[in-house]
PDB file of N, CA, C and O in Angstrom:
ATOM      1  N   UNK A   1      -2.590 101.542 107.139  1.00  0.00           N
ATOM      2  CA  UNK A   1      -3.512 100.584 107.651  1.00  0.00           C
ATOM      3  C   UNK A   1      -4.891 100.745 107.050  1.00  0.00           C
ATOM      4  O   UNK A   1      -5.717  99.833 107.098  1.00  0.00           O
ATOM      5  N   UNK A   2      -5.066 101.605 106.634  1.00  0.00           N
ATOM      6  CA  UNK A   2      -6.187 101.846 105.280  1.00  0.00           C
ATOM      7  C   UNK A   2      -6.540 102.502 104.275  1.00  0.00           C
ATOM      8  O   UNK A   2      -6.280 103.578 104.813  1.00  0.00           O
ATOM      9  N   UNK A   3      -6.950 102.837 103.163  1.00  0.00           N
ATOM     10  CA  UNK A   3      -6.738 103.281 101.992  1.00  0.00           C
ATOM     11  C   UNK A   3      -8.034 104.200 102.434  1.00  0.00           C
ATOM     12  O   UNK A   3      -8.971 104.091 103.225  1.00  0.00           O
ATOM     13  N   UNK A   4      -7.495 105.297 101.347  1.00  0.00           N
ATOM     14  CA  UNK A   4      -8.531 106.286 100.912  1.00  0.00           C
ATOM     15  C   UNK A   4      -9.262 105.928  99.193  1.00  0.00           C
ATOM     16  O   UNK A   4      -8.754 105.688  98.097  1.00  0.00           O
ATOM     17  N   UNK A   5     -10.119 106.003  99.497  1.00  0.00           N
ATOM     18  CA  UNK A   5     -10.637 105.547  97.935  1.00  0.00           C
ATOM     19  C   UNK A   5     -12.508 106.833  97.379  1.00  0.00           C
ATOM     20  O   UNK A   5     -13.330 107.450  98.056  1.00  0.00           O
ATOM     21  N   UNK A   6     -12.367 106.674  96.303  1.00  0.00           N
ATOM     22  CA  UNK A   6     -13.748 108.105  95.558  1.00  0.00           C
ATOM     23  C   UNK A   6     -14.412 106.518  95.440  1.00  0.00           C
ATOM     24  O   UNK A   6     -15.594 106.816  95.271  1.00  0.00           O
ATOM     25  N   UNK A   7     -14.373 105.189  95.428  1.00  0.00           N
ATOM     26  CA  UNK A   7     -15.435 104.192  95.377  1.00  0.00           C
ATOM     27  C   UNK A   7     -16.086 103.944  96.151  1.00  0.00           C
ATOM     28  O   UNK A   7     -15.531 103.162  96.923  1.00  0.00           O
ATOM     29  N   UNK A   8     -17.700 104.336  96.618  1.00  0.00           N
ATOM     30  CA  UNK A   8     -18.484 104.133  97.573  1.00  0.00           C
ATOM     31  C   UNK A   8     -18.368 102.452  98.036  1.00  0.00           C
ATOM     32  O   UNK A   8     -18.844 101.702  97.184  1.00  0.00           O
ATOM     33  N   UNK A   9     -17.771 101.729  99.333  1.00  0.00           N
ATOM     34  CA  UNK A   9     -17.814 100.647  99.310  1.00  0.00           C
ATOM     35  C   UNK A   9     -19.659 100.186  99.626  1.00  0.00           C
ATOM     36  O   UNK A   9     -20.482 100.723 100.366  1.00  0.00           O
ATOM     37  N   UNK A  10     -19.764  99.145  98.827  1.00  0.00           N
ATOM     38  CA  UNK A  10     -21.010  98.501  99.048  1.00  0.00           C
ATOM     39  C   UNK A  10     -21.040  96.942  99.320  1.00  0.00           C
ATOM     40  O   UNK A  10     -20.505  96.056  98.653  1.00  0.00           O
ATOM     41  N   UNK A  11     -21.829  96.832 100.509  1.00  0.00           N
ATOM     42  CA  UNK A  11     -22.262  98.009 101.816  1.00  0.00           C
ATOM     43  C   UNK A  11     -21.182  98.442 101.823  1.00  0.00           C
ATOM     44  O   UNK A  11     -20.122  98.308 101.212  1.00  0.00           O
ATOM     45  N   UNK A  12     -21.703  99.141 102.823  1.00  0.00           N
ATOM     46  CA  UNK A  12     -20.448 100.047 104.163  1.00  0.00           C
ATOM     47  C   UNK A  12     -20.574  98.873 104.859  1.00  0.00           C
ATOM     48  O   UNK A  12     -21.516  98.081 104.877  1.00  0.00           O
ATOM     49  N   UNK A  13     -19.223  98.843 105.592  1.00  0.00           N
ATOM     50  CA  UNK A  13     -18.763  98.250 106.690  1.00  0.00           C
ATOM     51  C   UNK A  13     -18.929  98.655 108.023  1.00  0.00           C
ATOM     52  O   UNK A  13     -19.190  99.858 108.009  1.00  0.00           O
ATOM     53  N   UNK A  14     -18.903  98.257 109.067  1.00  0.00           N
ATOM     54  CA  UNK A  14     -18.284  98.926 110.150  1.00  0.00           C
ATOM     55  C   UNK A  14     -17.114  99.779 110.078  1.00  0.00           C
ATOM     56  O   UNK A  14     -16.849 100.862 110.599  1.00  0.00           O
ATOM     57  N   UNK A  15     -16.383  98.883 109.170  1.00  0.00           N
ATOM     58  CA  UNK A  15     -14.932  99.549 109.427  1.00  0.00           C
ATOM     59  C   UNK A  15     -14.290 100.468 107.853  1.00  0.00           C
ATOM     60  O   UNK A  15     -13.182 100.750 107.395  1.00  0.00           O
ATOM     61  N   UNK A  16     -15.661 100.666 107.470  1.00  0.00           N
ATOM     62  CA  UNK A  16     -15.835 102.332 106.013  1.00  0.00           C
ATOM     63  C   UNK A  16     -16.326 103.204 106.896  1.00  0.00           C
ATOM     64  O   UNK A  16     -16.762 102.974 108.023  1.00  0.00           O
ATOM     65  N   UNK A  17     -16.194 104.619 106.097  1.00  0.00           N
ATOM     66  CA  UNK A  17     -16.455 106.113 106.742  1.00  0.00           C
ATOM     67  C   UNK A  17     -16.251 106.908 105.592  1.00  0.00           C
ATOM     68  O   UNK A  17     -15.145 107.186 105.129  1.00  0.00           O
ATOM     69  N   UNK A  18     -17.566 107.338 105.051  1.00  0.00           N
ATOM     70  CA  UNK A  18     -17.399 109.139 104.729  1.00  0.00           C
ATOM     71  C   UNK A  18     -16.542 109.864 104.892  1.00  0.00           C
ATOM     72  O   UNK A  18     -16.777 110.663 105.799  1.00  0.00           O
ATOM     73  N   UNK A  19     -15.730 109.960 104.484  1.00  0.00           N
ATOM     74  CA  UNK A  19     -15.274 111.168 104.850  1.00  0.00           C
ATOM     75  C   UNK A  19     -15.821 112.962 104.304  1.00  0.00           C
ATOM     76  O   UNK A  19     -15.604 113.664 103.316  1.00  0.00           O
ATOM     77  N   UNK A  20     -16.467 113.084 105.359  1.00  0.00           N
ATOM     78  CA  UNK A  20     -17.791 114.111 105.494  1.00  0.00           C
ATOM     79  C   UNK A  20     -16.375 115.653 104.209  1.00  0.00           C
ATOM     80  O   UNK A  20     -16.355 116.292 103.158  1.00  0.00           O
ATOM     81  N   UNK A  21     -15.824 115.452 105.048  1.00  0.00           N
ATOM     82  CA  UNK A  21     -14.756 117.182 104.756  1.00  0.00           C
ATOM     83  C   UNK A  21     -13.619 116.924 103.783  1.00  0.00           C
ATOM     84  O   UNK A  21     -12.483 117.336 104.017  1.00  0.00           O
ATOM     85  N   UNK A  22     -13.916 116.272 102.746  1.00  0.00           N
ATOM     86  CA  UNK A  22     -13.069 115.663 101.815  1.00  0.00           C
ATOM     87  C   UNK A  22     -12.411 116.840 101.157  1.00  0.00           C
ATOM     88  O   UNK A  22     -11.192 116.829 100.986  1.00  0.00           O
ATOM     89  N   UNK A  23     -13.277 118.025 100.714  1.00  0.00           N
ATOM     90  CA  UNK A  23     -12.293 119.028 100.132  1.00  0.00           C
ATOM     91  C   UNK A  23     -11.485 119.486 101.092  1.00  0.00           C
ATOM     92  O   UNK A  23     -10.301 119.152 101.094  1.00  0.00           O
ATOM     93  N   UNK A  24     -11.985 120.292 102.020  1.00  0.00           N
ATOM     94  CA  UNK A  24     -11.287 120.632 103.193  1.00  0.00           C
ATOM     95  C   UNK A  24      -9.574 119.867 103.185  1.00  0.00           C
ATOM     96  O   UNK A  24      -8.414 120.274 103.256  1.00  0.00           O
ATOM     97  N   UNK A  25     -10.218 118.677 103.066  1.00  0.00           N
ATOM     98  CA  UNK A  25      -8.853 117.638 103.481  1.00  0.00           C
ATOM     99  C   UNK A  25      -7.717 117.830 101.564  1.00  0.00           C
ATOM    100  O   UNK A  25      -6.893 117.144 100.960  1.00  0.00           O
ATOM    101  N   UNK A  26      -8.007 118.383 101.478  1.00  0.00           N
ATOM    102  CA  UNK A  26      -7.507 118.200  99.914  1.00  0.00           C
ATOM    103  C   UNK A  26      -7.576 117.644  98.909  1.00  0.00           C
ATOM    104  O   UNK A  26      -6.889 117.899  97.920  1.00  0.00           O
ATOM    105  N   UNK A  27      -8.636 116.573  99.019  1.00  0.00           N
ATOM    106  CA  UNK A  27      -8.867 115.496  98.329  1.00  0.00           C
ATOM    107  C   UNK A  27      -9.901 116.330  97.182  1.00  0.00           C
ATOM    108  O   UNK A  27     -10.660 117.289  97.322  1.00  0.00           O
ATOM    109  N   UNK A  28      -9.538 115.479  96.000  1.00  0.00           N
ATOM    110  CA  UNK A  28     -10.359 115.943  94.740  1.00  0.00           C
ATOM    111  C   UNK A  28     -11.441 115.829  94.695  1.00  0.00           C
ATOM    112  O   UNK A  28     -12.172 116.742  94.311  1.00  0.00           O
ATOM    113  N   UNK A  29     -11.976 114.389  95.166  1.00  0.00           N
ATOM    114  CA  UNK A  29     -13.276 113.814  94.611  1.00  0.00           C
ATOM    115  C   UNK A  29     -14.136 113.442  96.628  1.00  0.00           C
ATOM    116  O   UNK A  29     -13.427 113.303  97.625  1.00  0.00           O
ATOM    117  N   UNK A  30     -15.445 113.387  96.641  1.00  0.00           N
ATOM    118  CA  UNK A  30     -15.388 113.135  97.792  1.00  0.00           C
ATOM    119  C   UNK A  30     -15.515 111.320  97.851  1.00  0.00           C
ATOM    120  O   UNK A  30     -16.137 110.511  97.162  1.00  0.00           O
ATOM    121  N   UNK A  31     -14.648 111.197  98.961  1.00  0.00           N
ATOM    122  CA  UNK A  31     -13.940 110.216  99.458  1.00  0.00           C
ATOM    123  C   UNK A  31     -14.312 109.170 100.990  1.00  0.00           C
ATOM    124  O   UNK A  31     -14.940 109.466 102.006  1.00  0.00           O
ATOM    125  N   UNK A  32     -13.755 108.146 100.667  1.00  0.00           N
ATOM    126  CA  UNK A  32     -13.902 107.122 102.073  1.00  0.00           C
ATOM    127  C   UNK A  32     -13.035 106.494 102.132  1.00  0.00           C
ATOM    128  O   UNK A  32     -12.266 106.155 101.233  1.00  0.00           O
ATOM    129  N   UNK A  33     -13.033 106.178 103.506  1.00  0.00           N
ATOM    130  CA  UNK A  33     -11.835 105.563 104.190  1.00  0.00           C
ATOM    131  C   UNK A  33     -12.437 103.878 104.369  1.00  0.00           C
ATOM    132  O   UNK A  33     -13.510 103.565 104.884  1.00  0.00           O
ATOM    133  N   UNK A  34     -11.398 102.937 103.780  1.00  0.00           N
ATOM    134  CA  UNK A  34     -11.642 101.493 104.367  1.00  0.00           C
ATOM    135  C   UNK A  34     -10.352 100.828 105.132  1.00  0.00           C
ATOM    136  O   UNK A  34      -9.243 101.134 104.694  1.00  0.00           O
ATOM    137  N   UNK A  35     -10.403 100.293 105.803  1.00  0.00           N
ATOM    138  CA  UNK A  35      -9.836  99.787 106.683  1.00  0.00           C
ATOM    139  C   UNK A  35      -9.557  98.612 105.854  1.00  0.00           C
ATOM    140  O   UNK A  35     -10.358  97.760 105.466  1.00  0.00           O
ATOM    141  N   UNK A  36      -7.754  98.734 105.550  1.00  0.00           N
ATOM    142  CA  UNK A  36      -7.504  97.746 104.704  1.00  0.00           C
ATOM    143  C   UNK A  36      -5.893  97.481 105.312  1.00  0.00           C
ATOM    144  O   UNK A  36      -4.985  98.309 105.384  1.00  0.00           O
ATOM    145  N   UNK A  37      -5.883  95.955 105.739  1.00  0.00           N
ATOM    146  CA  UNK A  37      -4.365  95.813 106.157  1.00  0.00           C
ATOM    147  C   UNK A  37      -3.264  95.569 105.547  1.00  0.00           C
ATOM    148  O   UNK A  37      -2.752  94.449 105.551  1.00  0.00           O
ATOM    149  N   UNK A  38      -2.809  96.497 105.001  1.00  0.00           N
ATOM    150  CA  UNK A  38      -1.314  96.081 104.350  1.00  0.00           C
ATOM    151  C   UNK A  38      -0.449  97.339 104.645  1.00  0.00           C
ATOM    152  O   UNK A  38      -0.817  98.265 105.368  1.00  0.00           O
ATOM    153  N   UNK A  39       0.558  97.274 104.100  1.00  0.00           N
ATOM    154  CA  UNK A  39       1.872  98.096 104.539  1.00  0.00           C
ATOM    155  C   UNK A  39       2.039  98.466 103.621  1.00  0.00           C
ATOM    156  O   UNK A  39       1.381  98.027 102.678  1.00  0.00           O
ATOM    157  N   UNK A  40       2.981  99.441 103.435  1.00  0.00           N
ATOM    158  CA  UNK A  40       3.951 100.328 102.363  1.00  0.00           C
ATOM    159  C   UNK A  40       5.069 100.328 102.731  1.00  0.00           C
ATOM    160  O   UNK A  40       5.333  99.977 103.881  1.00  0.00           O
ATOM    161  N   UNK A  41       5.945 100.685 101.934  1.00  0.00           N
ATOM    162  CA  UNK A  41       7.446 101.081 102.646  1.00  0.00           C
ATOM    163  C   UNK A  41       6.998 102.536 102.782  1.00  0.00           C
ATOM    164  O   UNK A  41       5.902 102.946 102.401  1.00  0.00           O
ATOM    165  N   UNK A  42       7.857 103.208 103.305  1.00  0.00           N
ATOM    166  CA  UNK A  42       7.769 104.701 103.529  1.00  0.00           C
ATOM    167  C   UNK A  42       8.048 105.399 103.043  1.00  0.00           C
ATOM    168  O   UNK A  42       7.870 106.560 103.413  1.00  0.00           O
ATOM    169  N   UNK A  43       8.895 104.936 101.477  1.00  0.00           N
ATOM    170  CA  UNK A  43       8.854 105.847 100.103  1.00  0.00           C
ATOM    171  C   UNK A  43       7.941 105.769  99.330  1.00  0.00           C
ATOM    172  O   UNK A  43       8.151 106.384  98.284  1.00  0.00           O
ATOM    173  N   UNK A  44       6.946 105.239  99.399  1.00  0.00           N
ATOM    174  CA  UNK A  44       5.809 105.028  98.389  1.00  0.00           C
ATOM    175  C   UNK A  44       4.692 105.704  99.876  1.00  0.00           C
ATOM    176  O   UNK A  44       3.464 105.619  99.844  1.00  0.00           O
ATOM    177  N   UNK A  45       5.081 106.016 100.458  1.00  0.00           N
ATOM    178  CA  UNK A  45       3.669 106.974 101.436  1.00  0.00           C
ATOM    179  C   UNK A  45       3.464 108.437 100.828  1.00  0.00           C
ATOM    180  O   UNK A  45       4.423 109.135 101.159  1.00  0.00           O
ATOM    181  N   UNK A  46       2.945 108.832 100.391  1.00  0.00           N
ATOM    182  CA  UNK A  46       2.501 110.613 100.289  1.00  0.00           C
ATOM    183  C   UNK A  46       1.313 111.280 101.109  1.00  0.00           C
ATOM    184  O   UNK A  46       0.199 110.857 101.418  1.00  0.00           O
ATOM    185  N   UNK A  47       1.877 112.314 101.312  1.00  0.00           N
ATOM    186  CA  UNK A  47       1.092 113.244 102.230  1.00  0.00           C
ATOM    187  C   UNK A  47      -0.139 113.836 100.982  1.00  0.00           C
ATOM    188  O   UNK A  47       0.435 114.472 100.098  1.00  0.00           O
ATOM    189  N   UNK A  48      -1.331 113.758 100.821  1.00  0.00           N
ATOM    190  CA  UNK A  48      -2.525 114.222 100.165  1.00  0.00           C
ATOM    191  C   UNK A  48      -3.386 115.011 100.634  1.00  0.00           C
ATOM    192  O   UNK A  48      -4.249 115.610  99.992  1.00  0.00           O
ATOM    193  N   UNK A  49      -3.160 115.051 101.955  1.00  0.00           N
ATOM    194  CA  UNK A  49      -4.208 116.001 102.381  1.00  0.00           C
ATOM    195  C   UNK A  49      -4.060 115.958 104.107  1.00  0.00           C
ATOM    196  O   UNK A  49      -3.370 115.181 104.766  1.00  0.00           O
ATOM    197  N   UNK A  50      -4.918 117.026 104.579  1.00  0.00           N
ATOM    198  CA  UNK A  50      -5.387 116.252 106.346  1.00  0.00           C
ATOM    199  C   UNK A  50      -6.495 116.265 106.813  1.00  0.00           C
ATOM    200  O   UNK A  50      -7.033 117.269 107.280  1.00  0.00           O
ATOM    201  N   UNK A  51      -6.852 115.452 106.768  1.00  0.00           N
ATOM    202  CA  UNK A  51      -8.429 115.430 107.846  1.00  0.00           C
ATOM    203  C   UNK A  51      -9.118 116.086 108.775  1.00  0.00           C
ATOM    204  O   UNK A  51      -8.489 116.350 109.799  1.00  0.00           O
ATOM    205  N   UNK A  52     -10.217 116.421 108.717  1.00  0.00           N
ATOM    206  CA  UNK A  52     -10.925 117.621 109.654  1.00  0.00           C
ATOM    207  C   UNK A  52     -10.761 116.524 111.264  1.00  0.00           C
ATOM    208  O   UNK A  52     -10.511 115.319 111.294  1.00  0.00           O
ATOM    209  N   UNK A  53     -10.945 117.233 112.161  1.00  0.00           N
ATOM    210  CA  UNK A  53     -10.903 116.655 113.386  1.00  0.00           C
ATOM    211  C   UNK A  53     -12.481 115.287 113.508  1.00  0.00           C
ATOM    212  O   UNK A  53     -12.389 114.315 114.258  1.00  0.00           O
ATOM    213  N   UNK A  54     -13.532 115.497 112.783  1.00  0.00           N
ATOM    214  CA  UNK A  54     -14.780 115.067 112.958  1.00  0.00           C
ATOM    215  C   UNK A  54     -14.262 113.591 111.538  1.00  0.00           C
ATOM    216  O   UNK A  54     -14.617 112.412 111.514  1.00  0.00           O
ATOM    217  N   UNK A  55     -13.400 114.312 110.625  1.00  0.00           N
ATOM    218  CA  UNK A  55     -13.238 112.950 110.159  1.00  0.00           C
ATOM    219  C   UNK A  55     -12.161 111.946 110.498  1.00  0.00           C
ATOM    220  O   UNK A  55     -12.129 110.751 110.205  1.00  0.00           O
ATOM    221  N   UNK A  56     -11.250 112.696 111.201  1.00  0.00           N
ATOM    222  CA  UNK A  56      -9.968 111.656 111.962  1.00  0.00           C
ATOM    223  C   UNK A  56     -10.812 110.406 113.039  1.00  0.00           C
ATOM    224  O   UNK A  56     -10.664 109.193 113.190  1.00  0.00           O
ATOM    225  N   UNK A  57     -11.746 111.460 113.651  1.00  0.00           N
ATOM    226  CA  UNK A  57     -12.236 110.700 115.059  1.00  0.00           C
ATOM    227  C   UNK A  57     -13.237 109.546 114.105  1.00  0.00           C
ATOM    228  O   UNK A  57     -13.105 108.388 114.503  1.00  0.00           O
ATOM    229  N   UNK A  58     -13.889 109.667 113.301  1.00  0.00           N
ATOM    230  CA  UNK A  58     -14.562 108.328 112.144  1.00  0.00           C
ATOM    231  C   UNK A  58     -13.681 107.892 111.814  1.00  0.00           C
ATOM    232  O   UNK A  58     -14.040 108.028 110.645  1.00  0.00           O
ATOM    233  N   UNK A  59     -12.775 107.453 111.722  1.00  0.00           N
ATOM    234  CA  UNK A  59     -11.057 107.060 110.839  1.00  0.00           C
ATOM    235  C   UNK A  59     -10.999 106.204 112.236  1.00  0.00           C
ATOM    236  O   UNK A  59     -11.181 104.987 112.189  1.00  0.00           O
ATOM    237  N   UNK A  60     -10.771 106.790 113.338  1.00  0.00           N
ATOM    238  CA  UNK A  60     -10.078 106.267 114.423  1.00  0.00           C
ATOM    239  C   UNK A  60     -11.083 105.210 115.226  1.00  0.00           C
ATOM    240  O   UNK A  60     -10.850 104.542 116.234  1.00  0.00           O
ATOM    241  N   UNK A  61     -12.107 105.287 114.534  1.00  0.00           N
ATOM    242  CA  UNK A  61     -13.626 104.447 114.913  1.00  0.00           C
ATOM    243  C   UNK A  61     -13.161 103.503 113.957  1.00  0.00           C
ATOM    244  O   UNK A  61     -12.518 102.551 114.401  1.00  0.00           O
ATOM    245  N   UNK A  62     -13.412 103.596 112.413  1.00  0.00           N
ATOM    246  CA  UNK A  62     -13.086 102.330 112.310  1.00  0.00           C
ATOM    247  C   UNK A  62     -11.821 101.431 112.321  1.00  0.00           C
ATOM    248  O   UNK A  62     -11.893 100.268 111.923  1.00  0.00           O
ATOM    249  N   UNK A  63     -10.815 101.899 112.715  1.00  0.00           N
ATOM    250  CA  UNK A  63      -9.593 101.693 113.317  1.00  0.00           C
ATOM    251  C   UNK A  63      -9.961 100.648 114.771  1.00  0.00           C
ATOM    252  O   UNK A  63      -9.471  99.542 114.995  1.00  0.00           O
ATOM    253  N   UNK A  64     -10.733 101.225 115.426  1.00  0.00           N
ATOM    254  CA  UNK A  64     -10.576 100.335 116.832  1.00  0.00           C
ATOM    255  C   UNK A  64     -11.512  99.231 116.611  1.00  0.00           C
ATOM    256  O   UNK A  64     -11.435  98.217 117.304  1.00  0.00           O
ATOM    257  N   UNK A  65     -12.787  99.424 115.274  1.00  0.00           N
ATOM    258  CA  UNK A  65     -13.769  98.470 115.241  1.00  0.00           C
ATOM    259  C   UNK A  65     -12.904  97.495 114.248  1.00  0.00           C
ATOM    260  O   UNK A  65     -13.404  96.394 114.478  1.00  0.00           O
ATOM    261  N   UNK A  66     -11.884  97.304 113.278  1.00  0.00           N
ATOM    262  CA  UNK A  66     -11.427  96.687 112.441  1.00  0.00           C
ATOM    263  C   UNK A  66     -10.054  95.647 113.570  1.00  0.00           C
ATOM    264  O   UNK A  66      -9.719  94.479 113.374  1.00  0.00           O
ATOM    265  N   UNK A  67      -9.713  96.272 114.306  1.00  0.00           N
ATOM    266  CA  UNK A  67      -8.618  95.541 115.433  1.00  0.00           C
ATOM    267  C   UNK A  67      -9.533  95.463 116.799  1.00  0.00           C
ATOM    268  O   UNK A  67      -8.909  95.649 117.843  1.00  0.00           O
ATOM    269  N   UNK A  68     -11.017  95.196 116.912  1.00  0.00           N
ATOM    270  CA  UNK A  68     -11.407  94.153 117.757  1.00  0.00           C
ATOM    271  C   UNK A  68     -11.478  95.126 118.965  1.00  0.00           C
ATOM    272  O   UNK A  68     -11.601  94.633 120.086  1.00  0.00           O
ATOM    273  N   UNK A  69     -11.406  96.550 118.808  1.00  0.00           N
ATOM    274  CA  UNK A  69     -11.007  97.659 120.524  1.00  0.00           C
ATOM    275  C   UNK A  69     -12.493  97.809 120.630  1.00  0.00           C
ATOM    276  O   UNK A  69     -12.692  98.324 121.730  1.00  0.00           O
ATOM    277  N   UNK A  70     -13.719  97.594 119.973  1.00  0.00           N
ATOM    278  CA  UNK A  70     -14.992  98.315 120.402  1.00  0.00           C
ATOM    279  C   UNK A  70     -15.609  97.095 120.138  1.00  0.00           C
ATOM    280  O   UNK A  70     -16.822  96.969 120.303  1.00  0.00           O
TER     281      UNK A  70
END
């Protein structure tokens, strides 16, 4: 339900986020999350990393601001 991307979106959105702990999370380059709706099948999903708790809960912000919950 949204991509990870190293391209600063401009602007930010409501529904972009820093992701503050990008190495932490495994990620190479530091990174942001946009809230983008499309699907995958579930063979083309890969596991890359995991998110610090401070960047899930920004993830899950713009999650509820992109589907209308805040």
């Amino acid at each position: 339900m949204g991509v990870i991307t190293t391209q600063a979106p401009q602007p930010m959105a409501p529904t972009d986020c820093e992701l503050a702990d990008w190495q932490q999370a495994g990620l190479h380059a530091a990174s942001f999350f946009r809230l983008f709706p499309i699907t995958f099948p579930q063979r083309e999903v890969r596991l890359i990393g995991r998110l610090s708790e401070a960047d899930w809960k920004s993830v899950r912000t713009c999650l509820r601001v992109g589907l209308g919950d805040e």
